[in-house]
MARDO-465647 format. One record per atom (N, C-alpha, C, O, CB): residue number from 0; atom name; y, x, z. Coordinates in steps of 0.1 Angstrom, whole numbers, plus 5000, padded with zeros to 4 digits. Glycine has a CB too. Layout:
BEGIN
[NUM,"CA",[Y,X,Z]]
...
This chain:
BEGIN
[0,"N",[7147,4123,6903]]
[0,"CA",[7146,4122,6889]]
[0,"C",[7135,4131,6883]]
[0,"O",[7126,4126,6876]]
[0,"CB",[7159,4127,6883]]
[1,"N",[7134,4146,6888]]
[1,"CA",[7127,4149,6883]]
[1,"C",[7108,4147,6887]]
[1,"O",[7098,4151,6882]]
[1,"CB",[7133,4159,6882]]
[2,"N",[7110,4141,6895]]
[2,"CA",[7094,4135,6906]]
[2,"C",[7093,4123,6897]]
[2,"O",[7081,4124,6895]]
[2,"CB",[7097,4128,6928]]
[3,"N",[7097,4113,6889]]
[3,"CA",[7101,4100,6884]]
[3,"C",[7097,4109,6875]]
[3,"O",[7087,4115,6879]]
[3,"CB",[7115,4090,6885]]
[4,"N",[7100,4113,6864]]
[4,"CA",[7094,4120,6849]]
[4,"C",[7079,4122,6853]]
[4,"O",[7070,4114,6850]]
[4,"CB",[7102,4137,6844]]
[5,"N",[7079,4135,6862]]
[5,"CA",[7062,4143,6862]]
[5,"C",[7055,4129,6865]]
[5,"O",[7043,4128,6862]]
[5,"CB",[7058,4158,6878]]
[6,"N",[7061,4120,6870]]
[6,"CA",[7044,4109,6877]]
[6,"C",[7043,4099,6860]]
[6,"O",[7031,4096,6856]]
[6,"CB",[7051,4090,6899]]
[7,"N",[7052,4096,6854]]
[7,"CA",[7051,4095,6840]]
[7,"C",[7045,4101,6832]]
[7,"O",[7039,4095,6823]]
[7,"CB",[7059,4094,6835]]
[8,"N",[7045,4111,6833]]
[8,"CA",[7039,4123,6822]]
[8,"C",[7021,4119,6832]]
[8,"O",[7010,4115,6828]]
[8,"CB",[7050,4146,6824]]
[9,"N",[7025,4122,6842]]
[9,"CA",[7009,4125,6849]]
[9,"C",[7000,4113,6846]]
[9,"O",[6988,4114,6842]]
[9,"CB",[7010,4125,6868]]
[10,"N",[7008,4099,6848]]
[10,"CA",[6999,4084,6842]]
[10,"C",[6998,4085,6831]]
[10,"O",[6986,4084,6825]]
[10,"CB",[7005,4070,6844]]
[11,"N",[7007,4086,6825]]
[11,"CA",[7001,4087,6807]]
[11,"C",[6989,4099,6801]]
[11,"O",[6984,4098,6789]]
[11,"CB",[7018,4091,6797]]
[12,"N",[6984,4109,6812]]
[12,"CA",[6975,4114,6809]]
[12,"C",[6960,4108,6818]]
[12,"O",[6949,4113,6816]]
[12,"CB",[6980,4126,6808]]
[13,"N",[6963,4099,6826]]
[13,"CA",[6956,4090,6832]]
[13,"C",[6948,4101,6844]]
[13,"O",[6935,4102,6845]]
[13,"CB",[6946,4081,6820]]
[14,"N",[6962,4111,6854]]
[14,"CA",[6956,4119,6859]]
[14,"C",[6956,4112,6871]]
[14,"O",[6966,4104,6870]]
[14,"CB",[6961,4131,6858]]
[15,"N",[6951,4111,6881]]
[15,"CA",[6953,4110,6895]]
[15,"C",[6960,4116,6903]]
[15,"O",[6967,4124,6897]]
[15,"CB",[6945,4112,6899]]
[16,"N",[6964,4116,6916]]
[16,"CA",[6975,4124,6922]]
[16,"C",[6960,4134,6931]]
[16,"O",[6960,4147,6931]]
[16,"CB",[6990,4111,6935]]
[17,"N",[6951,4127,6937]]
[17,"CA",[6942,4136,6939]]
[17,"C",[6940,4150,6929]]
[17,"O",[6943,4162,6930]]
[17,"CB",[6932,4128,6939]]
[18,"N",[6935,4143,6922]]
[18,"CA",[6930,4158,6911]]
[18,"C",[6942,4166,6908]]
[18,"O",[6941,4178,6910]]
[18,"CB",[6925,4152,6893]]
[19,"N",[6955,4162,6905]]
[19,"CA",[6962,4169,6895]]
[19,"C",[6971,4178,6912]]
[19,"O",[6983,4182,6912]]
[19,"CB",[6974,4156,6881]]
[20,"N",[6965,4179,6922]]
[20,"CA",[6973,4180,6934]]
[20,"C",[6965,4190,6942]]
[20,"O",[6970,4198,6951]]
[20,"CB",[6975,4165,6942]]
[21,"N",[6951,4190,6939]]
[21,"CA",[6942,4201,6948]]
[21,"C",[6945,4214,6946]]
[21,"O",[6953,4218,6938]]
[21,"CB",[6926,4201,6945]]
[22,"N",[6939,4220,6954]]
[22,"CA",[6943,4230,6962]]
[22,"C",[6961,4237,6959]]
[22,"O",[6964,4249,6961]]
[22,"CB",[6930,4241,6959]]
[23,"N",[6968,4229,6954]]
[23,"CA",[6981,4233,6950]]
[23,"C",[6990,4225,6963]]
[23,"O",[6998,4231,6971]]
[23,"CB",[6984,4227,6933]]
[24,"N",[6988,4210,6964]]
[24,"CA",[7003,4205,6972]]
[24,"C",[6997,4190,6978]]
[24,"O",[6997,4182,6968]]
[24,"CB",[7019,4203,6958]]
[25,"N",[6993,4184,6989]]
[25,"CA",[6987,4174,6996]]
[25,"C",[6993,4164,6988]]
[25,"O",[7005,4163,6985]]
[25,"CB",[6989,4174,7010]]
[26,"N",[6982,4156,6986]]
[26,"CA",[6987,4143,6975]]
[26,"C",[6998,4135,6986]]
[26,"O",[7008,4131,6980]]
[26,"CB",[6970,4129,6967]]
[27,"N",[6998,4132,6996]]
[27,"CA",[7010,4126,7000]]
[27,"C",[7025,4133,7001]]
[27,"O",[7035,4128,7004]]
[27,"CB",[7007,4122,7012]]
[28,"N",[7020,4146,6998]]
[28,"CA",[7037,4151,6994]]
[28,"C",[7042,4152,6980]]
[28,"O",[7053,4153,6975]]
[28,"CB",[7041,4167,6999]]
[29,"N",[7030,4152,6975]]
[29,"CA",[7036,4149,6956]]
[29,"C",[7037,4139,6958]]
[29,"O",[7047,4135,6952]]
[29,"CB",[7028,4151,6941]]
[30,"N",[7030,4126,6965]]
[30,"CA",[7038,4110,6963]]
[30,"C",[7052,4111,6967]]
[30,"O",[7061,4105,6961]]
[30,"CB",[7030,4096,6974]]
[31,"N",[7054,4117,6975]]
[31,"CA",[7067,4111,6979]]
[31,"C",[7075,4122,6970]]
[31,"O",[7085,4118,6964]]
[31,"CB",[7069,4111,6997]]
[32,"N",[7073,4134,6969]]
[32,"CA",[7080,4143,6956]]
[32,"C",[7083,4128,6940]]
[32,"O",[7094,4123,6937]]
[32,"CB",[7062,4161,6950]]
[33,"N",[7075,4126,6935]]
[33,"CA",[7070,4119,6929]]
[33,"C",[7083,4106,6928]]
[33,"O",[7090,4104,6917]]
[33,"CB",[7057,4116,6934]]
[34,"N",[7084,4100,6939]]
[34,"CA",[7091,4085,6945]]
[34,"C",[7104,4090,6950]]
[34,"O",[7113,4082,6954]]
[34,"CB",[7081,4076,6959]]
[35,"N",[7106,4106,6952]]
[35,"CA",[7122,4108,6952]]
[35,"C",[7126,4110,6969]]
[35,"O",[7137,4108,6975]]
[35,"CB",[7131,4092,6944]]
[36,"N",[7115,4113,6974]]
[36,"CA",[7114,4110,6987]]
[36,"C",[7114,4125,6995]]
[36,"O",[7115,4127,7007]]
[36,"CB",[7100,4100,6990]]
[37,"N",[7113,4135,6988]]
[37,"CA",[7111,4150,6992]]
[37,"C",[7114,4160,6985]]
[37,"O",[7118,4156,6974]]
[37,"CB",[7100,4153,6995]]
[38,"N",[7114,4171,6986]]
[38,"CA",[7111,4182,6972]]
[38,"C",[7105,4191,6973]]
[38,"O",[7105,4196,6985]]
[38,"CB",[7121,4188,6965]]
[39,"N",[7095,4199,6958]]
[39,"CA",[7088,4207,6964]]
[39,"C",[7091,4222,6954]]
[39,"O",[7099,4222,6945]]
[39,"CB",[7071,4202,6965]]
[40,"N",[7085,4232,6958]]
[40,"CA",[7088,4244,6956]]
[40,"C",[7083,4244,6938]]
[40,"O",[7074,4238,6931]]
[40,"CB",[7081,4254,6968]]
[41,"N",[7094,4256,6935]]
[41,"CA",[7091,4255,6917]]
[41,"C",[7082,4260,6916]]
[41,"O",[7076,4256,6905]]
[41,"CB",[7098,4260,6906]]
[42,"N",[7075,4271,6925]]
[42,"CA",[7059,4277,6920]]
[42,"C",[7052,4267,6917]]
[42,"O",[7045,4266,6907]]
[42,"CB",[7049,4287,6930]]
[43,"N",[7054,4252,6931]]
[43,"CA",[7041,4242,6927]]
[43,"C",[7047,4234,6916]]
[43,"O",[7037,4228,6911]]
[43,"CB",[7036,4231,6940]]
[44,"N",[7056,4231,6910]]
[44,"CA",[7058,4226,6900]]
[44,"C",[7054,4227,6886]]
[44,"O",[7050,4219,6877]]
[44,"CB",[7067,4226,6900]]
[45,"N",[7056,4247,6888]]
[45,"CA",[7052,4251,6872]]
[45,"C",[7035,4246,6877]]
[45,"O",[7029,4237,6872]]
[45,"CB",[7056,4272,6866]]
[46,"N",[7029,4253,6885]]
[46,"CA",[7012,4249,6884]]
[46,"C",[7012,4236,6878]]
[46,"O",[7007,4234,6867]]
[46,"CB",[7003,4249,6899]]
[47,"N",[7016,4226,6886]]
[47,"CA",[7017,4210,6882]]
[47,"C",[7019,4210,6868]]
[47,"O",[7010,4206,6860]]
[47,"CB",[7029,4202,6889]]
[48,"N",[7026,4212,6866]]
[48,"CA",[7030,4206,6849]]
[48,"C",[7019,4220,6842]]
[48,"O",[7010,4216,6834]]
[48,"CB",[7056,4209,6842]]
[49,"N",[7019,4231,6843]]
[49,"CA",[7001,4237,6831]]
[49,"C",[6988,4226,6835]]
[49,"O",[6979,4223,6828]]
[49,"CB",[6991,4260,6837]]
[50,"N",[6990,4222,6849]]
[50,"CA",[6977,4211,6850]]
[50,"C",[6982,4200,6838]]
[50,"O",[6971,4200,6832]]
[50,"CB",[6976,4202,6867]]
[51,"N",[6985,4197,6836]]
[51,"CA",[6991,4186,6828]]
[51,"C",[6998,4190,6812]]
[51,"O",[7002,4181,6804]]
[51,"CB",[7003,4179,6839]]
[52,"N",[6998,4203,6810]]
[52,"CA",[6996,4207,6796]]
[52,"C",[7014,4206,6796]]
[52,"O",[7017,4200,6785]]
[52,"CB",[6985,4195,6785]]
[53,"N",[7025,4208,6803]]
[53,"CA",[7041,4208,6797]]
[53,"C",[7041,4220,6802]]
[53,"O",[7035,4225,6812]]
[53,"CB",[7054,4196,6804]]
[54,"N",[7052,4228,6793]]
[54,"CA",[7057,4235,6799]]
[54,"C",[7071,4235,6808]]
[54,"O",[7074,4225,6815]]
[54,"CB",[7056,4241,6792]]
[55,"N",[7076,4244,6808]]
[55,"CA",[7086,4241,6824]]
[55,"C",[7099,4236,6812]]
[55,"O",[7107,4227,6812]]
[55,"CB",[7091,4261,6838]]
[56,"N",[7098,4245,6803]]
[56,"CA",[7111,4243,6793]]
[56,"C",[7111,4230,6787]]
[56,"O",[7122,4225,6784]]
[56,"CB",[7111,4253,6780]]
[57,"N",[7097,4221,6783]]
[57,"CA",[7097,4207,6776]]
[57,"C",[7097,4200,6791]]
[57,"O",[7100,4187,6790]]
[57,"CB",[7082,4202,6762]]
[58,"N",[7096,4203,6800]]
[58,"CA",[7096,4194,6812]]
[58,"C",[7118,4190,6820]]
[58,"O",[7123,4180,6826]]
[58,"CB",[7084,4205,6827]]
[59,"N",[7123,4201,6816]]
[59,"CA",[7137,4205,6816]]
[59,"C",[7143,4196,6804]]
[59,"O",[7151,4188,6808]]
[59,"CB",[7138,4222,6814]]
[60,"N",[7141,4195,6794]]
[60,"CA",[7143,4190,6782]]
[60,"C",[7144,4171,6785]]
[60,"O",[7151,4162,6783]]
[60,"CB",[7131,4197,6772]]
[61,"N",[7133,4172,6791]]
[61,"CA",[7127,4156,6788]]
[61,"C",[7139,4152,6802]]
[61,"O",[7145,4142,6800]]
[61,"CB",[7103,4153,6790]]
[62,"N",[7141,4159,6815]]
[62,"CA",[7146,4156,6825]]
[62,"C",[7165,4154,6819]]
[62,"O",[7173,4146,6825]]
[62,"CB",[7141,4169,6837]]
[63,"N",[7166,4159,6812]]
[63,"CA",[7178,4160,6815]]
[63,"C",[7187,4145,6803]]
[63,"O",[7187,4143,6791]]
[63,"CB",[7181,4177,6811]]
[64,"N",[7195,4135,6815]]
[64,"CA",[7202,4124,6808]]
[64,"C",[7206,4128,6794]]
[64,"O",[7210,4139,6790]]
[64,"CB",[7214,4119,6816]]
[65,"N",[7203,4114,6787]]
[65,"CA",[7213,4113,6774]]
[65,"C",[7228,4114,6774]]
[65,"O",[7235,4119,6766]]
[65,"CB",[7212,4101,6768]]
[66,"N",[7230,4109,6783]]
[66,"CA",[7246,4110,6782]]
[66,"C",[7254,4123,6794]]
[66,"O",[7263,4122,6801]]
[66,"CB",[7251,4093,6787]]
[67,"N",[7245,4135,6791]]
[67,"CA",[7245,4144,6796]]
[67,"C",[7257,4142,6810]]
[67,"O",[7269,4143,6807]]
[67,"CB",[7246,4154,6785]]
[68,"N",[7253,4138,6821]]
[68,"CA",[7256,4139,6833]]
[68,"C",[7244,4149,6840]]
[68,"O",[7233,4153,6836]]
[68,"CB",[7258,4123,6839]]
[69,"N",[7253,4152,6851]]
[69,"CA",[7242,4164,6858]]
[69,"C",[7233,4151,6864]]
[69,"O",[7234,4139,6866]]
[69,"CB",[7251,4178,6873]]
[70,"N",[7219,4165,6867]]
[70,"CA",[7210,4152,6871]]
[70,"C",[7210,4152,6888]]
[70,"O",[7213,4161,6895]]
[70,"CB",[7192,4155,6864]]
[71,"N",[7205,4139,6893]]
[71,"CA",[7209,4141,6909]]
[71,"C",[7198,4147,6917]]
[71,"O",[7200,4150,6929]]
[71,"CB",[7211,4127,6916]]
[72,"N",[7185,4149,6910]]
[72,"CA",[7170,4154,6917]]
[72,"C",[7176,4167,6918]]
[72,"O",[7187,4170,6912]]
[72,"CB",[7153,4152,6906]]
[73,"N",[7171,4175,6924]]
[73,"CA",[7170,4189,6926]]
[73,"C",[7153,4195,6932]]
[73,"O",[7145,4190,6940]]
[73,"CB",[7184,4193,6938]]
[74,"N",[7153,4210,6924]]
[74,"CA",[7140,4211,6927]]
[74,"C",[7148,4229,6937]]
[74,"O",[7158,4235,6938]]
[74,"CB",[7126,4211,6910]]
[75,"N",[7130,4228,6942]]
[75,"CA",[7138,4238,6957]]
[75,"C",[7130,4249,6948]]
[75,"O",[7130,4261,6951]]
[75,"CB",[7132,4236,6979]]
């Protein structure tokens, strides 16, 4: 869930997984972070999301269901 939001937020600023991924976290582990397939540490998250202008609190916000059920992503 929360890999599915950041790659939304990331396309809609028309970032690449290259760029928005250097020297922080190998673009094949944010793909698969991304696609629900892994998880990565919250230091690289918060970097990720100031690359991308969210903070951690509107990134929390935006993640969490309408019909407030817990969410099933977990970040490490």
């Amino acid at each position: 869930m929360f890999g599915e939001v950041f790659k939304k937020l990331r396309k809609s600023k028309h970032i690449t997984l290259e760029a928005i991924s250097k020297d922080v976290i190998s673009t094949s582990q944010l793909s698969r972070w991304e696609n629900g397939l892994s998880d990565i540490s919250l230091n690289k998250l918060i970097i990720l999301l100031n690359r991308i202008n969210v903070s951690p609190q509107e990134f929390i916000a935006m993640t969490i269901p309408e019909n407030n059920e817990t969410p099933i992503a977990r970040i490490n």
